[in-house]
Structures are given as C-alpha cells and as structure tokens.
PDB file of the backbone (N, CA, C, O) and the ligand in Angstrom, with CONECT records:
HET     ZN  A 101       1
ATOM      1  N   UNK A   1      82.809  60.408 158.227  1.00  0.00           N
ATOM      2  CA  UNK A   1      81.511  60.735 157.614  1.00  0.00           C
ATOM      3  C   UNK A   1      81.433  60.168 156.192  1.00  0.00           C
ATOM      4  O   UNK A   1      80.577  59.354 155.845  1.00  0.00           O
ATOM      5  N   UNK A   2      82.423  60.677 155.370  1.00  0.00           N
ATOM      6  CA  UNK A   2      82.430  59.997 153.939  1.00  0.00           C
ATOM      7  C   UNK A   2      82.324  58.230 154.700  1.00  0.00           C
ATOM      8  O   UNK A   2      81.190  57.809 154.475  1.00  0.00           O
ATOM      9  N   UNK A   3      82.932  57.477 155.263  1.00  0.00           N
ATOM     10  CA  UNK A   3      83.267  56.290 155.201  1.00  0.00           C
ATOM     11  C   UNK A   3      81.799  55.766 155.210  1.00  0.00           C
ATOM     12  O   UNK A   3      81.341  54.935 154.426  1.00  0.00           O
ATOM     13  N   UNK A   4      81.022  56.495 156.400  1.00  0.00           N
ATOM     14  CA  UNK A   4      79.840  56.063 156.577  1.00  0.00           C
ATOM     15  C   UNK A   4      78.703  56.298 155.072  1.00  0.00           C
ATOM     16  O   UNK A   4      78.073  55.373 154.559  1.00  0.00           O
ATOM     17  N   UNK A   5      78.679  57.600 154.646  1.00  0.00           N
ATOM     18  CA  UNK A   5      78.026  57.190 153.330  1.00  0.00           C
ATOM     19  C   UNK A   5      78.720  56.672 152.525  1.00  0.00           C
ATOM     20  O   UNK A   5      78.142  56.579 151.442  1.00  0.00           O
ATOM     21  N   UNK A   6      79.939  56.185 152.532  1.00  0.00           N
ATOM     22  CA  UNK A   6      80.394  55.404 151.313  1.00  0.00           C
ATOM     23  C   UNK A   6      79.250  53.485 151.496  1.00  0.00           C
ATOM     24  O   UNK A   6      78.538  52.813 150.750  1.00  0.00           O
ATOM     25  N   UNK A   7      79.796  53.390 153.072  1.00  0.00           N
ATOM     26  CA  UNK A   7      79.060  52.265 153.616  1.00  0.00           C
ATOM     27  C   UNK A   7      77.218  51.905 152.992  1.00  0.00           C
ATOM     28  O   UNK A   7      76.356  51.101 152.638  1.00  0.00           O
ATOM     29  N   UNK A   8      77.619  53.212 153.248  1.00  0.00           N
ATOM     30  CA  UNK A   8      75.688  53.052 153.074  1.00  0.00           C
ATOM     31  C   UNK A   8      75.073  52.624 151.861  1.00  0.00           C
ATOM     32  O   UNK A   8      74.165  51.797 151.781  1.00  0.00           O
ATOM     33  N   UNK A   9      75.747  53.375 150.704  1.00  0.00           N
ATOM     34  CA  UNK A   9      76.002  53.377 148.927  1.00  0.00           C
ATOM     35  C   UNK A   9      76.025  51.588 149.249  1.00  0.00           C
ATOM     36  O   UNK A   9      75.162  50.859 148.762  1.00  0.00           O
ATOM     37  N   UNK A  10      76.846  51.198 149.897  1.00  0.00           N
ATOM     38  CA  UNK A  10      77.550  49.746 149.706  1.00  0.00           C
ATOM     39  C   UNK A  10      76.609  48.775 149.468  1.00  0.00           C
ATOM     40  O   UNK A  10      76.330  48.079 148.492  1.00  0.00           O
ATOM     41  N   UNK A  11      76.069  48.920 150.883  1.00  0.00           N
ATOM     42  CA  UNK A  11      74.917  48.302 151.252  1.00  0.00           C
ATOM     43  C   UNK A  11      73.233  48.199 150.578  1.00  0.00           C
ATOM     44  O   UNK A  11      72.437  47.268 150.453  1.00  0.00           O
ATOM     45  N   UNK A  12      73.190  50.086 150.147  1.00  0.00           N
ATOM     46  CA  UNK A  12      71.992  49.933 149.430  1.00  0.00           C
ATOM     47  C   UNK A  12      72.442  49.278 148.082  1.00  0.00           C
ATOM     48  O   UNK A  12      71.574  48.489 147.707  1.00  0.00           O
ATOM     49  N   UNK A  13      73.886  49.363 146.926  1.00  0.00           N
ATOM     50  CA  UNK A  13      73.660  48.618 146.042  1.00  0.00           C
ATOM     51  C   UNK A  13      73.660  46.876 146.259  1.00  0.00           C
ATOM     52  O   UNK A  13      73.407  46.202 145.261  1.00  0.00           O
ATOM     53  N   UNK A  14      73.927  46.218 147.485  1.00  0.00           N
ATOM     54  CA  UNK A  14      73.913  44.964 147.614  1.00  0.00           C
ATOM     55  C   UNK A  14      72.569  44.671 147.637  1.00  0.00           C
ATOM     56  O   UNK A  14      72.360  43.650 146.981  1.00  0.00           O
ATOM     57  N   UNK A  15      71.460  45.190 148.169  1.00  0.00           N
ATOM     58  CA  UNK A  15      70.496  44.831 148.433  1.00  0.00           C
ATOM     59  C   UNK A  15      69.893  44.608 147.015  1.00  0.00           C
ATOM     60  O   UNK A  15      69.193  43.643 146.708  1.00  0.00           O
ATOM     61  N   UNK A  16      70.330  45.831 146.028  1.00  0.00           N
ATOM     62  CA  UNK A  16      69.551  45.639 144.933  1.00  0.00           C
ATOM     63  C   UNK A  16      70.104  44.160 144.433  1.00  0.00           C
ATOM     64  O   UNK A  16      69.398  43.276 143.947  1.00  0.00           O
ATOM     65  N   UNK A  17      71.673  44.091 144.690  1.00  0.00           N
ATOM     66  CA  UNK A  17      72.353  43.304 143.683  1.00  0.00           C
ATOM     67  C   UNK A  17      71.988  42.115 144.039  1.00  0.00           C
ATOM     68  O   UNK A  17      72.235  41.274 143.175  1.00  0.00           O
ATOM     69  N   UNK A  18      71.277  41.545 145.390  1.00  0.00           N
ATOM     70  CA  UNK A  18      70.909  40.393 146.036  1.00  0.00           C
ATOM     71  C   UNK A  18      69.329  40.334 145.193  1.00  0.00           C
ATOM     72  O   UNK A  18      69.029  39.534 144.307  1.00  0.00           O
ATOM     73  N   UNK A  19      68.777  41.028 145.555  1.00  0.00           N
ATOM     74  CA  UNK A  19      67.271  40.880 144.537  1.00  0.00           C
ATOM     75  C   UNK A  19      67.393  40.217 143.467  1.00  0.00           C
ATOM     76  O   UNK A  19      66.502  39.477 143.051  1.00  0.00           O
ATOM     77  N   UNK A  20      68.933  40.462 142.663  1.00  0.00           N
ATOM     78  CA  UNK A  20      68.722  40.733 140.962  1.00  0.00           C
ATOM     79  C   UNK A  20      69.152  39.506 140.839  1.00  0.00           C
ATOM     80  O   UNK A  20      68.880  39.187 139.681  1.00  0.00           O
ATOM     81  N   UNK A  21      69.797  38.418 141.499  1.00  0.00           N
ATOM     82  CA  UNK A  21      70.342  37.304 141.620  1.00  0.00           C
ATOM     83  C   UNK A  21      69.226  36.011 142.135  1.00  0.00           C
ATOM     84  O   UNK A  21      69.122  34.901 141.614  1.00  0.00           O
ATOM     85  N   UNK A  22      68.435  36.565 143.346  1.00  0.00           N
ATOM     86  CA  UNK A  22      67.847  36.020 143.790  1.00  0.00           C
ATOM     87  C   UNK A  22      66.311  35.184 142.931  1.00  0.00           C
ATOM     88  O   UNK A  22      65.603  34.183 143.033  1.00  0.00           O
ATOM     89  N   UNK A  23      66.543  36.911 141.765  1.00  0.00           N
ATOM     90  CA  UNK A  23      65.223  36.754 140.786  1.00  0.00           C
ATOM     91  C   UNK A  23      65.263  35.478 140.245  1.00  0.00           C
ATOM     92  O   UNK A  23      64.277  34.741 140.236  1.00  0.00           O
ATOM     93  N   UNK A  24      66.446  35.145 139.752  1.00  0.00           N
ATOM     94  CA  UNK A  24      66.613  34.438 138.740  1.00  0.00           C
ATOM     95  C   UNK A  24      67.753  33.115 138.904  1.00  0.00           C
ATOM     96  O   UNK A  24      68.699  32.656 138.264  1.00  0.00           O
ATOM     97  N   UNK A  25      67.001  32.823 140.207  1.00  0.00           N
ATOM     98  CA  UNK A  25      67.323  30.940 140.576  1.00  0.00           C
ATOM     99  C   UNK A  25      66.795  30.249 139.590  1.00  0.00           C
ATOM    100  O   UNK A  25      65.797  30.501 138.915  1.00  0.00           O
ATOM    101  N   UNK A  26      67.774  29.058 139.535  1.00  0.00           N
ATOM    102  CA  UNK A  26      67.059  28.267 138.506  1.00  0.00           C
ATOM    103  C   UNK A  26      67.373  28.807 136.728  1.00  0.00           C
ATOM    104  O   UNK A  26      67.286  27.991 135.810  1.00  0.00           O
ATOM    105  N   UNK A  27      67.729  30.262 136.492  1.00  0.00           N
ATOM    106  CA  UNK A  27      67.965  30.830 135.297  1.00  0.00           C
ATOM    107  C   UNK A  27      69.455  30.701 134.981  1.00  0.00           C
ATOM    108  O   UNK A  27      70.289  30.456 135.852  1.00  0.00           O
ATOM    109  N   UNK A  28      69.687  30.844 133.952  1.00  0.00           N
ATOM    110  CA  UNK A  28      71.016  30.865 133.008  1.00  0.00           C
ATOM    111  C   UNK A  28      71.180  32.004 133.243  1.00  0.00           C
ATOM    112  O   UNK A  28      70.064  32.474 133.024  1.00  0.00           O
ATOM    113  N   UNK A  29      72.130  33.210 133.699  1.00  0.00           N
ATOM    114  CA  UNK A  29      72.809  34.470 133.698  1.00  0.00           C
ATOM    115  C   UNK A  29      74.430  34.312 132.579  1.00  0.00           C
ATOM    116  O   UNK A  29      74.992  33.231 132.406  1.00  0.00           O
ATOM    117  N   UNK A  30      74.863  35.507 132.022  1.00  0.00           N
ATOM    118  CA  UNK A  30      76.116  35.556 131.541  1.00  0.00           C
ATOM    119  C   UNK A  30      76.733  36.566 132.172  1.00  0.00           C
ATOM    120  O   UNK A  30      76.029  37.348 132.810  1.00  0.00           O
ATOM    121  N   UNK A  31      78.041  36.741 132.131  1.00  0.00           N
ATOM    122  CA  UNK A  31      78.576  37.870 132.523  1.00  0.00           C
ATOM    123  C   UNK A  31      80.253  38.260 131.337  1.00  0.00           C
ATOM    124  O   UNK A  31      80.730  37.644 130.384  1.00  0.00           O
ATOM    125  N   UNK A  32      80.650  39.500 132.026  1.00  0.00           N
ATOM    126  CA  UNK A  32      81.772  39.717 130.865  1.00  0.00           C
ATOM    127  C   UNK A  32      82.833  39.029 131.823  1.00  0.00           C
ATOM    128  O   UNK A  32      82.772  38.351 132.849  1.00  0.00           O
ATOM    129  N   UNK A  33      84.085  39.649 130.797  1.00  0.00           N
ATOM    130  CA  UNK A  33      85.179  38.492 131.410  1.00  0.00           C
ATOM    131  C   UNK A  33      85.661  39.473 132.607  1.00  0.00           C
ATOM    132  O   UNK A  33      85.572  40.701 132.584  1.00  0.00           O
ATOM    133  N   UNK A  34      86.246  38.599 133.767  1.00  0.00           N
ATOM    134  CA  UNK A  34      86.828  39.656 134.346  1.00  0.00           C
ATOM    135  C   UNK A  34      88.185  39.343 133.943  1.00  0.00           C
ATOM    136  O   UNK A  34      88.367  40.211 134.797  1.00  0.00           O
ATOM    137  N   UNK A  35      88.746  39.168 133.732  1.00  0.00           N
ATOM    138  CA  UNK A  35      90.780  38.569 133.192  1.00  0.00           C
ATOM    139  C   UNK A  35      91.025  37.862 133.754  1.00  0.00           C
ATOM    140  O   UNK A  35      92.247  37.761 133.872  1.00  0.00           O
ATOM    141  N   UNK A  36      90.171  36.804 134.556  1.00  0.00           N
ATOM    142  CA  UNK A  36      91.051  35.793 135.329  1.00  0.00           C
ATOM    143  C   UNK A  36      91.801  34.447 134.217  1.00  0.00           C
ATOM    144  O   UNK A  36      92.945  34.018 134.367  1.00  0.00           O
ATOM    145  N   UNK A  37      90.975  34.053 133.305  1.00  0.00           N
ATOM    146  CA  UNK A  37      91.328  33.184 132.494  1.00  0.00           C
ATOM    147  C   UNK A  37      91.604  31.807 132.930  1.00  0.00           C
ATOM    148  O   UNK A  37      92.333  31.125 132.209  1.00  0.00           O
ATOM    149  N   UNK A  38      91.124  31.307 134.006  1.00  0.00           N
ATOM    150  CA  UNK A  38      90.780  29.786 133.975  1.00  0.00           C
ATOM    151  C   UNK A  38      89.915  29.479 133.697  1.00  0.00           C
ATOM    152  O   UNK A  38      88.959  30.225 133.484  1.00  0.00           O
ATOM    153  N   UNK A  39      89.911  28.248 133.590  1.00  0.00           N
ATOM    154  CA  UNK A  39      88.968  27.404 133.035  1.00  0.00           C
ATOM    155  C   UNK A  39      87.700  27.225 133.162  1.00  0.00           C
ATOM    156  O   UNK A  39      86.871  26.681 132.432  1.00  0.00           O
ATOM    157  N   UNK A  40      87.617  27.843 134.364  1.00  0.00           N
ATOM    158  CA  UNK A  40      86.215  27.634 134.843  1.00  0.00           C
ATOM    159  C   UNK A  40      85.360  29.112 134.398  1.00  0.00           C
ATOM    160  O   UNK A  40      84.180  29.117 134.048  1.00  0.00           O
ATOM    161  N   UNK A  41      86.455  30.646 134.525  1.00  0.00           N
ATOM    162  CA  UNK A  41      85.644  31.358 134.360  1.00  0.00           C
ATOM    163  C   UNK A  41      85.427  31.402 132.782  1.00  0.00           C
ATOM    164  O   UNK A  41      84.388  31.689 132.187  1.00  0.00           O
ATOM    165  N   UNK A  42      87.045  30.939 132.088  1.00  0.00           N
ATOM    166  CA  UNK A  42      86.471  30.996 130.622  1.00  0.00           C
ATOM    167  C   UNK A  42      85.109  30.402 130.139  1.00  0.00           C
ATOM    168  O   UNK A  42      84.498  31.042 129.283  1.00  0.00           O
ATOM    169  N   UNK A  43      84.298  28.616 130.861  1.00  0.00           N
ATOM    170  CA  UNK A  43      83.528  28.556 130.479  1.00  0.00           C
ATOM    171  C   UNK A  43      82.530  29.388 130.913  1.00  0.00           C
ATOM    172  O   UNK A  43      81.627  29.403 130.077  1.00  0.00           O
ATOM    173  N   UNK A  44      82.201  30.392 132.269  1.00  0.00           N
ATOM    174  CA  UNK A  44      81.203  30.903 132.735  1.00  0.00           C
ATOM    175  C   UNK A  44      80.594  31.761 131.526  1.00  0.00           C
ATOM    176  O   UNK A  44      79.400  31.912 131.268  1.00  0.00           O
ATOM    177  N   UNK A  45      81.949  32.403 130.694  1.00  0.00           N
ATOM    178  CA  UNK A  45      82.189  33.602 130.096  1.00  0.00           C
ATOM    179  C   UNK A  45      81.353  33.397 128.928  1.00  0.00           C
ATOM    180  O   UNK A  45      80.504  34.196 128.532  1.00  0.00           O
ATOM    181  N   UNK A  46      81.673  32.161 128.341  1.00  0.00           N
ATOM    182  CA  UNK A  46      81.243  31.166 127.271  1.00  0.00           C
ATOM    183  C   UNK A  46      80.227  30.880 127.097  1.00  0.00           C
ATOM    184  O   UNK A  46      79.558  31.141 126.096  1.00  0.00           O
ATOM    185  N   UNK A  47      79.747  29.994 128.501  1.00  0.00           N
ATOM    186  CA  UNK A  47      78.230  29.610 128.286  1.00  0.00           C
ATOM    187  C   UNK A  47      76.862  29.924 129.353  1.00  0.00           C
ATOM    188  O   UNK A  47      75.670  29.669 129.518  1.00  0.00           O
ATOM    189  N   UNK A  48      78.382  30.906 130.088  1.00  0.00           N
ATOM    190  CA  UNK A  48      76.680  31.536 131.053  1.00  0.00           C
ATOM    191  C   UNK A  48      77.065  30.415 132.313  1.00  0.00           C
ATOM    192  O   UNK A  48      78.018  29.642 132.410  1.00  0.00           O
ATOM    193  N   UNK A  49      75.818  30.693 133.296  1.00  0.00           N
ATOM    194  CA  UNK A  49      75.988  29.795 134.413  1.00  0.00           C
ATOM    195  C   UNK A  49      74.647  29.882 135.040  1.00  0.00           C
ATOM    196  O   UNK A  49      73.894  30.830 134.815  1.00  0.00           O
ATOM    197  N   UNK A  50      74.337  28.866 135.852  1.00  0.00           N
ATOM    198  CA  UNK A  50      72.663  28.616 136.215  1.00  0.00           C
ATOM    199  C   UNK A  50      72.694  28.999 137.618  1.00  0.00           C
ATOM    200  O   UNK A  50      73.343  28.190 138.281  1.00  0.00           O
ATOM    201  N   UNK A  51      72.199  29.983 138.304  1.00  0.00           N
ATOM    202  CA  UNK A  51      72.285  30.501 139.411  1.00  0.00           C
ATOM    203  C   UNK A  51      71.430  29.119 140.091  1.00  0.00           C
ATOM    204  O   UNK A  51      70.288  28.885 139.697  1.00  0.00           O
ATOM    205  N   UNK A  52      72.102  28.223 141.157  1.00  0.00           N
ATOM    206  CA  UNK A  52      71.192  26.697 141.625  1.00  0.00           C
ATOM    207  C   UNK A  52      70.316  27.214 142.677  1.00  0.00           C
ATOM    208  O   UNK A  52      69.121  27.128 142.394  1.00  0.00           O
ATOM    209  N   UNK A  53      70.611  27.763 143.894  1.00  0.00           N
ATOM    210  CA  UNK A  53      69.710  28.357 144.560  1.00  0.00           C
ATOM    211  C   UNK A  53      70.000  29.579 145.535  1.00  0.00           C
ATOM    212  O   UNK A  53      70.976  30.325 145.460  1.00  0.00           O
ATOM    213  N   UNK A  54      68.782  29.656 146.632  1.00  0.00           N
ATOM    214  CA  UNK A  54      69.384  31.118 147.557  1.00  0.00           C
ATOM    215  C   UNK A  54      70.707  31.491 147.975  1.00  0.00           C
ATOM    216  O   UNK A  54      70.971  32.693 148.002  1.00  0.00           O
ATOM    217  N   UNK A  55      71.699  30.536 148.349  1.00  0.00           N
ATOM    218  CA  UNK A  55      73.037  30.314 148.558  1.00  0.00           C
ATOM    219  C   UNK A  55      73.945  30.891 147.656  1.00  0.00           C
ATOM    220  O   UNK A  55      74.929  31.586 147.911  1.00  0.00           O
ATOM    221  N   UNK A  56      73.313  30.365 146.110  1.00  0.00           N
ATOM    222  CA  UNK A  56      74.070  30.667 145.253  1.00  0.00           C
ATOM    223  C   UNK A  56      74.428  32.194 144.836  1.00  0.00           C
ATOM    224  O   UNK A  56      75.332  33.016 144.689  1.00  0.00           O
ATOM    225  N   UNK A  57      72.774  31.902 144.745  1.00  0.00           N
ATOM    226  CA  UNK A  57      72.758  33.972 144.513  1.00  0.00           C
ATOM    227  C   UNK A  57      73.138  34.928 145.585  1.00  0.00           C
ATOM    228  O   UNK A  57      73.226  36.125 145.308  1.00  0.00           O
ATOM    229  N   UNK A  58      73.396  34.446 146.926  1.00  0.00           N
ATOM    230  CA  UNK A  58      74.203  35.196 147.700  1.00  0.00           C
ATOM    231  C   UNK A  58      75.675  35.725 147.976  1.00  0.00           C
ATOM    232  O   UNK A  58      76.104  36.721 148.559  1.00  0.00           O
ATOM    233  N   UNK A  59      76.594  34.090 146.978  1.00  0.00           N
ATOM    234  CA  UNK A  59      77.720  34.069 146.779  1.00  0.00           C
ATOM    235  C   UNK A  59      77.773  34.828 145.596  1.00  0.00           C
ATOM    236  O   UNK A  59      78.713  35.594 145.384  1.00  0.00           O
ATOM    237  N   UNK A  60      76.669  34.651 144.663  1.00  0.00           N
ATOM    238  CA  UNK A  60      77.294  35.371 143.828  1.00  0.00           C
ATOM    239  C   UNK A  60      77.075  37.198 143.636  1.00  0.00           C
ATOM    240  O   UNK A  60      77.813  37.952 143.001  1.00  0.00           O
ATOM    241  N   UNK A  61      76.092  37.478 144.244  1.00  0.00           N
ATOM    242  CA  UNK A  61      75.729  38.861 144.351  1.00  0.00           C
ATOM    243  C   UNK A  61      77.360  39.265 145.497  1.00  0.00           C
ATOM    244  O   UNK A  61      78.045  40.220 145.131  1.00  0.00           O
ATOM    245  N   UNK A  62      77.695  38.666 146.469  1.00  0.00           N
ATOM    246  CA  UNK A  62      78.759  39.209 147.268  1.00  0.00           C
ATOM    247  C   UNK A  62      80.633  38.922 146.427  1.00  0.00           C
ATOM    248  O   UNK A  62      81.689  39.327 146.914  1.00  0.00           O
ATOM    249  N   UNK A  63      80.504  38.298 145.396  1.00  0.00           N
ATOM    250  CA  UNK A  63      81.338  38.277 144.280  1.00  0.00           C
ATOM    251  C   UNK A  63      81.786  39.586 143.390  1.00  0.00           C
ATOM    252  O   UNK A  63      82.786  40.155 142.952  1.00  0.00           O
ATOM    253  N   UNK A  64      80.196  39.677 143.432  1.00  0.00           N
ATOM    254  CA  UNK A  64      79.649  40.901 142.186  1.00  0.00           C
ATOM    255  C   UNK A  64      80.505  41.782 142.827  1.00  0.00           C
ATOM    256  O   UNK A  64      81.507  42.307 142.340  1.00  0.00           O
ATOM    257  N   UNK A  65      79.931  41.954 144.267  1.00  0.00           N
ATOM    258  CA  UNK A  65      79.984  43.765 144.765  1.00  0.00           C
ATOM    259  C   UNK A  65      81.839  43.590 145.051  1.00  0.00           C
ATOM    260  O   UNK A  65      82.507  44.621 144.978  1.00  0.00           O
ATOM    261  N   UNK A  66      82.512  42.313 145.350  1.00  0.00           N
ATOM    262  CA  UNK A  66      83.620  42.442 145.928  1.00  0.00           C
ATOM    263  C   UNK A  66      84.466  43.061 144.121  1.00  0.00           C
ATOM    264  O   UNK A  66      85.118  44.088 143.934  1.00  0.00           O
ATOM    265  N   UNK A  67      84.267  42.473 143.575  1.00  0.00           N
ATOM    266  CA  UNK A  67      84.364  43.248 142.012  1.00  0.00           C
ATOM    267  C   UNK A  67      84.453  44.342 142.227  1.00  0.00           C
ATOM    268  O   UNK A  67      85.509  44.884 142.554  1.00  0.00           O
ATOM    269  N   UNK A  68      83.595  44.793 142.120  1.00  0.00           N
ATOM    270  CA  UNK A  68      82.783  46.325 142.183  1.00  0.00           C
ATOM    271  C   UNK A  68      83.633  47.037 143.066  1.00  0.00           C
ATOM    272  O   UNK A  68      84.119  48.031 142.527  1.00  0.00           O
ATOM    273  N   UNK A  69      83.911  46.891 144.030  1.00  0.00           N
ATOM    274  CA  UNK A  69      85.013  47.593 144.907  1.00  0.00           C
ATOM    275  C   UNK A  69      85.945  47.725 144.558  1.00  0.00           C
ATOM    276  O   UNK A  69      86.517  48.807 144.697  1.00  0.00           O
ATOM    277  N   UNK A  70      86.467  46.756 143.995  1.00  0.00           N
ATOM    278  CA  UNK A  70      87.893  46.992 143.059  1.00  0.00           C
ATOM    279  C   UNK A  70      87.889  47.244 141.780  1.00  0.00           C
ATOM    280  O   UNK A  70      88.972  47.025 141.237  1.00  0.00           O
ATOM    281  N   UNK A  71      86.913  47.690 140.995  1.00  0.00           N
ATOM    282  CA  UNK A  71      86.919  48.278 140.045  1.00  0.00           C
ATOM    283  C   UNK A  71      86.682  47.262 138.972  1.00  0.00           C
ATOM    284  O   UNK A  71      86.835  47.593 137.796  1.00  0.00           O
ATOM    285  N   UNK A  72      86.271  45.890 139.337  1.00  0.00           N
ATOM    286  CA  UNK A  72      85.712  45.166 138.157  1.00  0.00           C
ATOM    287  C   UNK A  72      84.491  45.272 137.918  1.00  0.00           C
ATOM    288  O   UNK A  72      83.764  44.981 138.868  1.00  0.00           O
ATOM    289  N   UNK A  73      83.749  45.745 136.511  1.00  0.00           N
ATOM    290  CA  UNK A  73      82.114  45.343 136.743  1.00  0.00           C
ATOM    291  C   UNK A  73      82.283  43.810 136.119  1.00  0.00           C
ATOM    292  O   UNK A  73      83.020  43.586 135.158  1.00  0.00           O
ATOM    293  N   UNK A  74      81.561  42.863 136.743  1.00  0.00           N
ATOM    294  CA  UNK A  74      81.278  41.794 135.995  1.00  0.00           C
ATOM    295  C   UNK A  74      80.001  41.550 134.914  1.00  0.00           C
ATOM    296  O   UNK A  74      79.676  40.544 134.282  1.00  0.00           O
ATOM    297  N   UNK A  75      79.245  43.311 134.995  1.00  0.00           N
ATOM    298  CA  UNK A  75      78.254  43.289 134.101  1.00  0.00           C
ATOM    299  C   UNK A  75      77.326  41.931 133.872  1.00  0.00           C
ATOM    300  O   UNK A  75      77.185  41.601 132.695  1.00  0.00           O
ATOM    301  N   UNK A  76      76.618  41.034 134.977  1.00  0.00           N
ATOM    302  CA  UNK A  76      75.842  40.049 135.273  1.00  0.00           C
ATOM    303  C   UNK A  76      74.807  40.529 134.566  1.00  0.00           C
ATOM    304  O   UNK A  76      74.193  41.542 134.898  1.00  0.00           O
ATOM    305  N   UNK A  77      74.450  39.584 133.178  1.00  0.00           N
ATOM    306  CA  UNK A  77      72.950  39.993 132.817  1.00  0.00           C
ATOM    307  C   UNK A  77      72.409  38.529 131.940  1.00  0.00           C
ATOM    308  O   UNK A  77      72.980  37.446 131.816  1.00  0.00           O
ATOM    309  N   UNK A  78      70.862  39.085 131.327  1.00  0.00           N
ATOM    310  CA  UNK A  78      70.526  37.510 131.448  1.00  0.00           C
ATOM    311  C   UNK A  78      70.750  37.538 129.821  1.00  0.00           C
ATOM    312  O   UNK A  78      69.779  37.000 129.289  1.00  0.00           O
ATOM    313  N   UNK A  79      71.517  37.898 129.052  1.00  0.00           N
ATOM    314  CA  UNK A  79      71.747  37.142 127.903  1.00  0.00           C
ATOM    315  C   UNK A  79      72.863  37.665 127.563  1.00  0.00           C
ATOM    316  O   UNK A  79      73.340  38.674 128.083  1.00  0.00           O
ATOM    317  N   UNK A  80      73.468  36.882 126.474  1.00  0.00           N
ATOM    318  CA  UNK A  80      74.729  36.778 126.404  1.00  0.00           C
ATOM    319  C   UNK A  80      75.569  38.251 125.742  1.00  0.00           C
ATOM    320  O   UNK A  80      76.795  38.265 125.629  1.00  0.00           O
TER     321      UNK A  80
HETATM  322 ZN    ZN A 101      88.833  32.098 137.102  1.00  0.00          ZN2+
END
C-alpha cells in the first residue's frame, strides 16, 4: 500500500517536473551542483544549459526525479 502511494507521489511530481522543463525549450536553465565534478557538469553549474528540445526536457526532467530519489535536489531554476 505505502509502495503504491509512494508510486503515485512519483509520478504526480514527474508530471509537474516534465511541464517545468518542457516550458522552457529553447531557454537557458541553471541548476546547483550535484558533487559530480566533471567537466561537463562543472560547466552546466557555471553557465547554465539550453534545454534543445522535447527529448531534452524529458531526459532531463527523468535526471531530475532520478536525483530526487536519492536524495539529490538539483534545484533546476531559470536563473542563476
Ligand atoms: Zn558530471
């Protein structure tokens, strides 16, 4: 029973978290660090990153939440 409303929680925050990504194709987003420290996320961290299209914001909203499960927020927002 818990598993199933845990599921559910899951799902309703993806949906939001897919919206919030989806908004803003084409936009510059930043996020905080998560500790990985390569190169690539140091620049994300740095200078932000341009969500390119529907694809993108799907990978990255299912990034977000896989975070989120493990206890990273990546705190995705649109300025730095
Ligand atoms: Zn990295």
């Amino acid at each position: 029973m818990n598993y199933l409303i845990r599921r559910g929680n899951y799902y309703n925050y993806m949906a939001h978290n897919l919206k919030w990504f989806t908004n803003r194709i084409g936009k510059r987003i930043f996020r905080d660090d998560d500790g990985c420290g390569c190169n690539f996320c140091n620049d994300v961290v740095k200078n932000g990153l341009i969500v390119f299209n529907e694809s993108h914001a799907q990978y990255l909203a299912m990034i977000d939440n896989d975070f989120e499960a493990c206890g990273v927020k990546m705190n995705y927002r649109d300025r730095k």
